[in-house]
C-alpha positions as CSV (number, residue, x, y, z in Angstrom):
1,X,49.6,15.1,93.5
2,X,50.5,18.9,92.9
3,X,54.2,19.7,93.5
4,X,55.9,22.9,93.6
5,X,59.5,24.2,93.4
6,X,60.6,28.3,94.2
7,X,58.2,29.7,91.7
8,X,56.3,26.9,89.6
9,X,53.1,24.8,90.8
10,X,53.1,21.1,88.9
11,X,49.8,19.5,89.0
12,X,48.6,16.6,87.3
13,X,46.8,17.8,83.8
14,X,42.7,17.5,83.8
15,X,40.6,17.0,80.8
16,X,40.2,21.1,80.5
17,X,43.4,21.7,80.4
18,X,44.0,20.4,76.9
19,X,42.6,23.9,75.2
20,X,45.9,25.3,76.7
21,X,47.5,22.3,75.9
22,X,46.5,23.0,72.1
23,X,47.2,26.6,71.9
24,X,50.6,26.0,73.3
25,X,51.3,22.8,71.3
26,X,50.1,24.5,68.2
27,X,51.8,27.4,68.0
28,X,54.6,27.3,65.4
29,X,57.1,29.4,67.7
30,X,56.9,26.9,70.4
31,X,57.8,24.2,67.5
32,X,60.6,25.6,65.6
33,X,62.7,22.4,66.4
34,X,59.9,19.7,66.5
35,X,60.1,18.0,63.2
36,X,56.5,17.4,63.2
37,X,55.9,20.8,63.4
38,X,53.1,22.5,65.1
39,X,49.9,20.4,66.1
40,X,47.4,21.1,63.4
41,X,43.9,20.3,64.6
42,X,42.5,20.2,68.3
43,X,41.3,16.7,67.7
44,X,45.3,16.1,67.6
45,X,45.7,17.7,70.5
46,X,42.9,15.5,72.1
47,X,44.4,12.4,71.3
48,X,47.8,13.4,72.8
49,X,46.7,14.7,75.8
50,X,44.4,11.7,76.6
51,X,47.7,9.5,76.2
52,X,49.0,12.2,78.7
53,X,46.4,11.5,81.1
54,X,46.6,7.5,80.4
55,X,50.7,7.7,81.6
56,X,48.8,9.1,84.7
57,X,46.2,6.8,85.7
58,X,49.0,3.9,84.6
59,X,52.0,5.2,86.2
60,X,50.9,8.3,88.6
61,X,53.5,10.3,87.0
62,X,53.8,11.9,84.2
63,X,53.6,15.8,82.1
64,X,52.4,18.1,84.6
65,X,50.4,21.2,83.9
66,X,52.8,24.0,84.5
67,X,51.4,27.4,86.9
68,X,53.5,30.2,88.4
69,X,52.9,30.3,92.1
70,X,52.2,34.5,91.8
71,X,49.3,33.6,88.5
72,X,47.9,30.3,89.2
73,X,45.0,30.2,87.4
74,X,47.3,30.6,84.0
75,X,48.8,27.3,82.4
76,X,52.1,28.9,80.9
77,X,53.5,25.5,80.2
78,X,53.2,21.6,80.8
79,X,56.1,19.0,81.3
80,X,57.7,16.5,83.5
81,X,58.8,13.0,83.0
82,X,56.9,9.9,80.9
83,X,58.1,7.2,79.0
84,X,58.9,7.4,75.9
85,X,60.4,5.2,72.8
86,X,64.0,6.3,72.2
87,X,64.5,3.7,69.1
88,X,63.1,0.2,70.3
89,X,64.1,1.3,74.0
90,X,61.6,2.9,76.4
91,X,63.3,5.3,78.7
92,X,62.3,7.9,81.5
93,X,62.0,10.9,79.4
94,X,62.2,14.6,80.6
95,X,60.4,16.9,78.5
96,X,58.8,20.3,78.2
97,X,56.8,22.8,76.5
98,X,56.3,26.5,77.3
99,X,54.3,29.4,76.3
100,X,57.1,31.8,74.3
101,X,55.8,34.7,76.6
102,X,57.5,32.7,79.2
103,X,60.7,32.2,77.7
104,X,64.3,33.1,79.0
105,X,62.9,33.4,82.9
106,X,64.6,30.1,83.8
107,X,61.2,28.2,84.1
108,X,62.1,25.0,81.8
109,X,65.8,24.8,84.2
110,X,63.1,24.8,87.5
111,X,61.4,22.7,86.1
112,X,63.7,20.2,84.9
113,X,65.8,20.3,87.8
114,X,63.0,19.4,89.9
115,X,61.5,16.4,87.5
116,X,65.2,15.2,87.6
117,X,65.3,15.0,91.6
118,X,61.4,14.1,91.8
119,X,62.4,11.2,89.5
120,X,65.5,10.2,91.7
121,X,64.2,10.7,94.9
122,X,60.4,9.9,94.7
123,X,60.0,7.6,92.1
124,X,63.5,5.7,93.0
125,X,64.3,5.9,89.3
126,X,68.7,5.8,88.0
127,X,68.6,7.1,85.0
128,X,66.5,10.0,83.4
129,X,66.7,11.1,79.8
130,X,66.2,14.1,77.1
131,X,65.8,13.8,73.3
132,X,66.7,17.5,72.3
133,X,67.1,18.7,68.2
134,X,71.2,19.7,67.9
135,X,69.7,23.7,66.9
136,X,67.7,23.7,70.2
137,X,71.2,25.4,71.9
138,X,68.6,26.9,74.2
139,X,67.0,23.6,75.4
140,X,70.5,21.9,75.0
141,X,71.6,25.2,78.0
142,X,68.8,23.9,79.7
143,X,69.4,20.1,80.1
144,X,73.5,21.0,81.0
145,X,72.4,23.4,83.7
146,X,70.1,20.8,85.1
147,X,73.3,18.3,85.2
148,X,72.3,16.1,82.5
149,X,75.2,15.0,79.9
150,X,75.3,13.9,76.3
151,X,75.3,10.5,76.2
152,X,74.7,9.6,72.7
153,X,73.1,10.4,69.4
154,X,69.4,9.0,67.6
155,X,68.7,8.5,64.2
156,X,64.8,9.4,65.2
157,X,64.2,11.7,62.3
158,X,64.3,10.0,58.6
159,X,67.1,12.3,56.5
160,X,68.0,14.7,58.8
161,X,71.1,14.9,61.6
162,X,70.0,12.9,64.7
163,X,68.6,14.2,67.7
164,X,71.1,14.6,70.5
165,X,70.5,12.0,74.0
166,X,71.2,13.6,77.2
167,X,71.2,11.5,80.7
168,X,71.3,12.0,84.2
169,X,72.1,9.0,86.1
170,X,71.9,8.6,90.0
C-alpha cells in the first residue's frame, strides 16, 4: 500500500523499479560508507532487489520506492524497514538510500520519522533499529533527529571499527 508523509510518496517497489534501484545503488557517492562499496553489475542489483520484493510478498512491508509528491514519476530514493541480521539476531531494521542530488533537503529524517511511527503504530512493532558506519555523522544527524539512540556497537565489518546500533523503542 502507498504511503505518504508532507512531501514523500512510499510505495511498494515493482520489478522496473530496480534500473533506479541500480543506478542509485551503484553510484560510488551514495556508497562512501558502505564497506561493500558500490554495486558493481546490474545482475547484483537484480538479485538484491528481488530479496526486496520477497520481504514484501512475505511480510507486506518492507523498502519502499521513494517519490516527491511535486515529481512523482522520479524514484529519487528507496527505503523503509526489513529485517535484517544484526550478528546472529534479526531485528526490524530502518534503512535508506538516496540519490546525492537529493541530499541535505531533510528527505532521509521524513522518511525515517515516518517508517519509525508506521512501524510502531501500523505494524504494532517495540523496537526498531539502524546499523550506521561511525563517519556517516550525516546519517548518524539523521537517526538522532528521528529520536533513535545508540544503543550499542557491531563488530559487522572484519578489521575495521564496528558499525554503530541505534534503537527506537515504543
Amino acid at each position: 500500500m502507498t504511503q505518504q508523509t508532507d512531501r514523500l510518496i512510499l510505495a511498494p517497489p515493482q520489478q522496473p523499479d530496480v534500473e533506479r534501484y541500480f543506478e542509485i545503488f551503484s553510484d560510488p557517492d551514495t556508497n562512501l560508507f558502505n564497506p561493500n562499496g558500490p554495486l558493481k553489475s546490474f545482475a547484483d542489483a537484480l538479485e538484491i532487489f528481488s530479496k526486496n520484493l520477497l520481504h514484501w510478498q512475505e511480510h507486506d512491508f518492507g523498502s519502499w520506492t521513494i517519490k516527491l509528491k511535486n515529481s512523482p514519476a522520479n524514484i529519487i530514493g528507496f527505503g523503509g524497514l526489513s529485517y535484517k541480521k544484526y550478528g546472529n539476531d534479526l531485528k526490524l531494521n530502518l534503512g535508506y538510500r538516496f540519490d546525492k542530488n537529493h541530499w541535505g533537503k531533510g528527505y532521509a529524517t521524513e522518511l525515517a520519522r515516518y517508517a519509525i511511527d508506521f512501524g510502531f503504530n501500523t505494524l504494532s512493532k517495540n523496537e526498531i533499529w539502524a546499523l550506521v558506519r561511525p563517519a556517516n555523522t550525516v546519517s548518524v544527524k539523521v537517526l538522532e533527529k528521528s529520536g533513535m539512540l545508540l544503543a550499542d556497537e557491531l563488530d559487522d565489518v572484519p578489521g575495521d571499527v564496528k558499525s554503530l546500533v541505534f534503537k527506537a523503542a515504543r
